[in-house]
C-alpha positions as CSV (number, residue, x, y, z in Angstrom):
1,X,-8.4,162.4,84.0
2,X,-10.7,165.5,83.9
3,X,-12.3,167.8,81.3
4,X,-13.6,171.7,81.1
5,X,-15.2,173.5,84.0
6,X,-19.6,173.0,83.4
7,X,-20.7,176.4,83.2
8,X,-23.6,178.3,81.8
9,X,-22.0,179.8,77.7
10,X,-20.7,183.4,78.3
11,X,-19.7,182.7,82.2
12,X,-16.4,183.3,83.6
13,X,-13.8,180.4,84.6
14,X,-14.2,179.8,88.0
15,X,-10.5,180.8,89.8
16,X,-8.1,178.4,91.4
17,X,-5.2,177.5,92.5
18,X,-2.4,178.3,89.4
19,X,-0.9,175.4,88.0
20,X,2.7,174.8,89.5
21,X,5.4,175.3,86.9
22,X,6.6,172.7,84.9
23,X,9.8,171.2,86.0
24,X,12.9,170.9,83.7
25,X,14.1,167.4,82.8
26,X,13.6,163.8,82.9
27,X,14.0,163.7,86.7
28,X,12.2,166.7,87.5
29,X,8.9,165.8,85.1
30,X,8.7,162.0,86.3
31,X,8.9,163.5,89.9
32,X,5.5,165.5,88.6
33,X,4.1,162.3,87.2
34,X,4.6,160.6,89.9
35,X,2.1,163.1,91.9
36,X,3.7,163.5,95.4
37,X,0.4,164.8,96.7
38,X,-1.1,161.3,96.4
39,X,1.3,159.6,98.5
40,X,0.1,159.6,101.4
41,X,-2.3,157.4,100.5
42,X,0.4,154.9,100.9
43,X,2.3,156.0,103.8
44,X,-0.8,156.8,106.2
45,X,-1.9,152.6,106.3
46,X,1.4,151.8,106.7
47,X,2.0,153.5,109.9
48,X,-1.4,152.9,110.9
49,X,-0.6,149.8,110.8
50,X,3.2,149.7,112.5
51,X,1.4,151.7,115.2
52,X,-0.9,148.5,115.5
53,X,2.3,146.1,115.6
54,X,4.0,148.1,117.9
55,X,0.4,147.7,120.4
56,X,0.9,143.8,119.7
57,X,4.4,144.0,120.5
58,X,4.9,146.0,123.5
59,X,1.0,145.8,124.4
60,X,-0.1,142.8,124.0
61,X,-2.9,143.4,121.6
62,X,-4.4,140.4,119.6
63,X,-1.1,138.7,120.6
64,X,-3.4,135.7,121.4
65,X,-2.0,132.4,123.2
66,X,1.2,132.5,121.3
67,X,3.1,134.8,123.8
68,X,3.4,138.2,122.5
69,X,6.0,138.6,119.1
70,X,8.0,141.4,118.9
71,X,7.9,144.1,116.3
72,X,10.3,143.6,113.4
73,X,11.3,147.2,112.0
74,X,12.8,146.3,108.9
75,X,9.7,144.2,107.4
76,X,7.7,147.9,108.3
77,X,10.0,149.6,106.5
78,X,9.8,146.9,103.3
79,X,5.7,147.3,103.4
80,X,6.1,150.9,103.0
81,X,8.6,150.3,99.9
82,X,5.5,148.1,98.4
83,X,2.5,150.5,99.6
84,X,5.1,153.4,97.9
85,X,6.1,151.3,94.7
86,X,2.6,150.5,94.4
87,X,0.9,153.8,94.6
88,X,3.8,155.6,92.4
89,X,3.1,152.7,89.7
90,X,-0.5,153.3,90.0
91,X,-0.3,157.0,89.0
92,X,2.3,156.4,86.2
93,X,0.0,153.6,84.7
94,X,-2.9,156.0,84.7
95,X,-1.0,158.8,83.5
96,X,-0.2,156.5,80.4
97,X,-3.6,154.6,80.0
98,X,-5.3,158.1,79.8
99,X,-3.3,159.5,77.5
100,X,-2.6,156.9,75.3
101,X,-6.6,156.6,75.4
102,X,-7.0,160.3,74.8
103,X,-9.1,161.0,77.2
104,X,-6.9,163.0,79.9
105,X,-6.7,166.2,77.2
106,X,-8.2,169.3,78.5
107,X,-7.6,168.8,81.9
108,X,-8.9,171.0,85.2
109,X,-6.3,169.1,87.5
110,X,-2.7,168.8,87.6
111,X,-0.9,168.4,84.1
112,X,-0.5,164.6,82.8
113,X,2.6,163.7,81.2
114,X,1.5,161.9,78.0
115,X,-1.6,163.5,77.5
116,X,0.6,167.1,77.8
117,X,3.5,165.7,75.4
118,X,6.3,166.8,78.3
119,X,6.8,162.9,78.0
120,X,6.7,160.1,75.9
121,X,4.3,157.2,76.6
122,X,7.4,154.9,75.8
123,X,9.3,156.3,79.1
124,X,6.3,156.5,81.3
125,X,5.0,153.2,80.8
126,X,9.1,152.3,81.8
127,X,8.5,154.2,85.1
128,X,5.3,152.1,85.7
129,X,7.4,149.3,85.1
130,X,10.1,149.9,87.5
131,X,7.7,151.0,90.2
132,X,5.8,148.1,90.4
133,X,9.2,146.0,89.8
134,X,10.4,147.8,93.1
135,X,7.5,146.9,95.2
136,X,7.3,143.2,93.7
137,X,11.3,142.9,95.0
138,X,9.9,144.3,98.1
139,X,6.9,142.4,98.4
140,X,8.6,138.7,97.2
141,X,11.1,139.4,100.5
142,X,8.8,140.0,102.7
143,X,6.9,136.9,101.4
144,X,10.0,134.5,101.5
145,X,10.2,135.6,105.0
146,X,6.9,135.4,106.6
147,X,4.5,134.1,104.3
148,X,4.0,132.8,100.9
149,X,0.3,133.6,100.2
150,X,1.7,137.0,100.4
151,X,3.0,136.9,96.9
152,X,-1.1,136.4,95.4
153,X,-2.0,139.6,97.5
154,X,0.8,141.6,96.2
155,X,0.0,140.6,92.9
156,X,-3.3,141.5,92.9
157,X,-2.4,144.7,94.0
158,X,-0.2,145.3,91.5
159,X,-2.6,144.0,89.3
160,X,-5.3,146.5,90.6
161,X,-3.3,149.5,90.2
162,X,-2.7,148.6,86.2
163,X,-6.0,147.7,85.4
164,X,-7.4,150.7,87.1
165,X,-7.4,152.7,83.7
166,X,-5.3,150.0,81.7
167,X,-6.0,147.1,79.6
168,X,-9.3,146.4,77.4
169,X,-12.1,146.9,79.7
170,X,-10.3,149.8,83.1
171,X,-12.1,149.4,86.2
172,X,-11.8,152.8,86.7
173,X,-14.0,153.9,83.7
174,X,-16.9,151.7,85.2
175,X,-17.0,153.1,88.8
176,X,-14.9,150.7,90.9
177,X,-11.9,152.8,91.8
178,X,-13.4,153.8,95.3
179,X,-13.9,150.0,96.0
180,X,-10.3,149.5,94.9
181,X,-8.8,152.4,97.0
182,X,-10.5,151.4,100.1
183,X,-10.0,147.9,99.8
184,X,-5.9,148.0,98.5
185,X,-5.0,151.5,100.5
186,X,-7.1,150.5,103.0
187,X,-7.6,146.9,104.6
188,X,-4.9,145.5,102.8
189,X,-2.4,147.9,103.5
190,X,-3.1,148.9,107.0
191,X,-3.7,144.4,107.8
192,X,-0.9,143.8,105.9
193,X,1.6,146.1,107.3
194,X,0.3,144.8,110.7
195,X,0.7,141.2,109.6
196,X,4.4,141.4,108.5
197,X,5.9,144.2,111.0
198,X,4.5,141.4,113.9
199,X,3.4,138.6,112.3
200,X,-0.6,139.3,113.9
201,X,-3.5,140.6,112.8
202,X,-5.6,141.8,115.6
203,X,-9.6,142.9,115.0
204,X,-8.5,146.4,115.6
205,X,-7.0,146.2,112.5
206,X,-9.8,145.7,110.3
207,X,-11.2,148.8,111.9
208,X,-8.5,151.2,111.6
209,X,-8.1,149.6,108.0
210,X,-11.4,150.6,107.4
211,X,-10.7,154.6,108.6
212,X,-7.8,154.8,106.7
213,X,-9.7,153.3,103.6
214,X,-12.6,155.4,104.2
215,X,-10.1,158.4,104.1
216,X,-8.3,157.6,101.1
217,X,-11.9,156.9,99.3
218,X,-12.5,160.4,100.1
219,X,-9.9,161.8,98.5
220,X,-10.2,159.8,95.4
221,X,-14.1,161.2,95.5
222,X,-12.2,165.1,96.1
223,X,-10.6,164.2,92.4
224,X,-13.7,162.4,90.6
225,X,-16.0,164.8,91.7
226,X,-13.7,168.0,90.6
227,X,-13.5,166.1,87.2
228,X,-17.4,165.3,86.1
229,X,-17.8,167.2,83.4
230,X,-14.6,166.2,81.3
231,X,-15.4,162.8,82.6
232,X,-18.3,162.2,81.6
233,X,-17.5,164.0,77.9
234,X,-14.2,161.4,77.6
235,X,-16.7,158.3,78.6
236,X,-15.2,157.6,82.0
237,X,-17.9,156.1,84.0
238,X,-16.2,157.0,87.4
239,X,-18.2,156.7,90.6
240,X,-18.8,160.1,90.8
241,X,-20.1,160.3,87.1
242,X,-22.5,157.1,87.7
243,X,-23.8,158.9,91.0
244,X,-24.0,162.4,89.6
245,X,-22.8,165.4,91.2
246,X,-25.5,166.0,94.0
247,X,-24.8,161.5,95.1
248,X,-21.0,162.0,95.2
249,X,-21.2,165.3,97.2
250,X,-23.1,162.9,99.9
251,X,-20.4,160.2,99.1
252,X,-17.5,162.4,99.9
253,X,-19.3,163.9,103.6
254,X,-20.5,160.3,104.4
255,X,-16.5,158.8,103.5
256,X,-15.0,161.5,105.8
257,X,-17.7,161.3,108.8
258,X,-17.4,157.7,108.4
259,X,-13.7,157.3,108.4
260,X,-13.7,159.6,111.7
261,X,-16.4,157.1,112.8
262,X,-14.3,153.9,112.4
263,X,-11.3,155.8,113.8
264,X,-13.3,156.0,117.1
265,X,-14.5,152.6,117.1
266,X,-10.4,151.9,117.6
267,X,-11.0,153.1,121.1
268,X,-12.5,149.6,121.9
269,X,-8.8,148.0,122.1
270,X,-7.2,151.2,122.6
271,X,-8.5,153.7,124.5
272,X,-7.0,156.5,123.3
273,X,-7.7,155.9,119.6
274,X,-10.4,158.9,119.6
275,X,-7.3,160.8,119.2
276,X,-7.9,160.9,116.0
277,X,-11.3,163.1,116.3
278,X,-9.1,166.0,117.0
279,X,-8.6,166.1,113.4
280,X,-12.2,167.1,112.5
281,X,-12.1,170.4,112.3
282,X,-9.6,169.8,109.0
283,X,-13.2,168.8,107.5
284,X,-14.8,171.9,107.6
285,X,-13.1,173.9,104.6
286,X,-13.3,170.8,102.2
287,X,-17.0,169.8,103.2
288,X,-18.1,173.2,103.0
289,X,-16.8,173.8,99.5
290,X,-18.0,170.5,98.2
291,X,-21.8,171.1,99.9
292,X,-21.5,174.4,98.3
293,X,-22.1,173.1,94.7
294,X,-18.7,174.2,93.1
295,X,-17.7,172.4,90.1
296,X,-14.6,171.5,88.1
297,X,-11.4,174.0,89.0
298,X,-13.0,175.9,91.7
299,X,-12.8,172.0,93.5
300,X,-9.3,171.8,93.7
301,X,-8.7,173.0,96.9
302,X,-10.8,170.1,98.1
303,X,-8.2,167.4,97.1
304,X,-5.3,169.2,98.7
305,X,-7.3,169.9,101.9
306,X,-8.1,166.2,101.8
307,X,-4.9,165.1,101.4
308,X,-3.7,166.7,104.5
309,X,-7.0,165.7,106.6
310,X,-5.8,162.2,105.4
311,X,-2.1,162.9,107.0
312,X,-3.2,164.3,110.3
313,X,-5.9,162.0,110.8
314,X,-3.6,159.4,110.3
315,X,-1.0,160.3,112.4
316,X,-3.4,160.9,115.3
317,X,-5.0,157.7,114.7
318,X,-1.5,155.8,114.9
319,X,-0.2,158.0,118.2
320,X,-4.0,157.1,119.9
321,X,-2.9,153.4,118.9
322,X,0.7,153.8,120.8
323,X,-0.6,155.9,123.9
């Protein structure tokens, strides 16, 4: 959801990146809609945290007195089904809650499919549906064949990503999305991944759960921050509106540093978990434009130069756990 640029009456737009055309057709707009730039949100915990259940398996890590289990590929593969299910589900459910709300019009981001009227609520609420019915298949099987009290987690995921701008009271419009993103793309992803692929979850899970959560955080920030103004007109009490601009400036730098932070502190059970560090210098560009002050549209670099810090950290982070 987002709004006009803030800018002193008479003052040019600040420039960025054009809008990509809009796709012809069903297919082609529910592709947009589901906004294949977020995803890898969802894919970076879950190989995160196979990388951690391959250590158990072939490593030995947190295997405990049990022996060591061995890695089961197929129960990976069905996490990253839910993590993708979810996060797809997520996007679709905001797209409808804000624009059924009204409040996505005028946007400084990517177009919205309700609020732009390429779509009707009716078929993107259906595509929420079916996403988060895909991931609860996925989740129910990998319940029924490690562990029951997997189905209230998966729930509450699912829950989570609806209620994020749905239903009466969003959680998004009171400033808890970064809490939900670092918990849900986080911890629970990256443990949970861990926990089915291998059936273990060692400490050095929580950890790297914590950097990937930390990352993902950021780029949620990248978006909230871009969108202030037209926030803040529409009455969405994101973080980044509670904080004001200057506080979620600091939020973004300290999420990043952090999350490269917690990446090192991996090193503890495997030593070449620092790995990840070699990322930093993707940090630079994004930091730099956000300490610079720029507001609304001239942002929007940030959340693609985020995104791909959150890939290649990720990646490094799960080949330092392997090594």
């Amino acid at each position: 959801m987002s709004g006009p640029d803030a800018r002193p009456e008479g003052a040019a737009a600040p420039r960025g990146p054009a809008a990509p055309p809009i796709p012809p057709g069903t297919v082609g707009r529910l592709v947009l809609g589901a906004r294949p730039r977020t995803l890898p949100a969802a894919i970076v915990p879950v190989v995160v945290g196979t990388a951690l259940a391959w250590a158990v398996a072939h490593r030995g890590l947190g295997a405990g007195a049990g022996g060591v289990p061995g890695l089961v590929w197929w129960r990976a593969a069905g996490a990253l089904v839910v993590a993708l299910g979810v996060q797809v589900g997520t996007n679709y459910a905001n797209d409808y809650s804000d624009g059924v709300r009204g409040t996505d019009t005028g946007r400084v981001g990517p177009v919205r499919l309700v609020a732009s009227g390429l779509m009707s609520p009716r078929v993107v609420l259906g595509a929420a549906l079916v996403s988060f019915a895909v991931a609860a298949a996925a989740g129910l099987a990998l319940a029924a064949t490690t562990s029951w009290w997997l189905v209230p987690v998966g729930a509450a995921c699912i829950a989570a990503g609806w209620l994020y701008t749905g239903g009466p009271k969003p959680y998004g419009y009171l400033g808890l999305g970064e809490l939900f993103v670092f918990v849900f793309f986080g911890l629970v992803a990256t443990v949970g991944t861990t926990y089915v692929a291998v059936g273990r979850v060692p400490g050095a899970a929580w950890v790297a759960g914590s950097a990937v959560g930390l990352l993902a955080t950021a780029l949620l920030e990248a978006n909230n921050l871009r969108d202030v103004a037209g926030d803040t007109a529409a009455g969405k009490r994101t973080l980044a509106v509670r904080l004001g601009a200057r506080r979620a400036r600091a939020l973004y730098v300290g999420a990043v540093t952090l999350a490269f932070a917690a990446g090192a502190v991996v090193g503890l059970w495997r030593p070449w978990a620092p790995l990840v560090l070699v990322a930093v210098p993707l940090v630079v560009s994004p930091v730099r434009l956000v300490l610079s002050g720029a507001q609304g549209r001239s942002l929007l670099p940030v959340l693609g130069a985020t995104g791909r810090l959150q890939i290649a950290a990720g990646v490094l982070l799960a080949l330092g756990i392997v090594l």
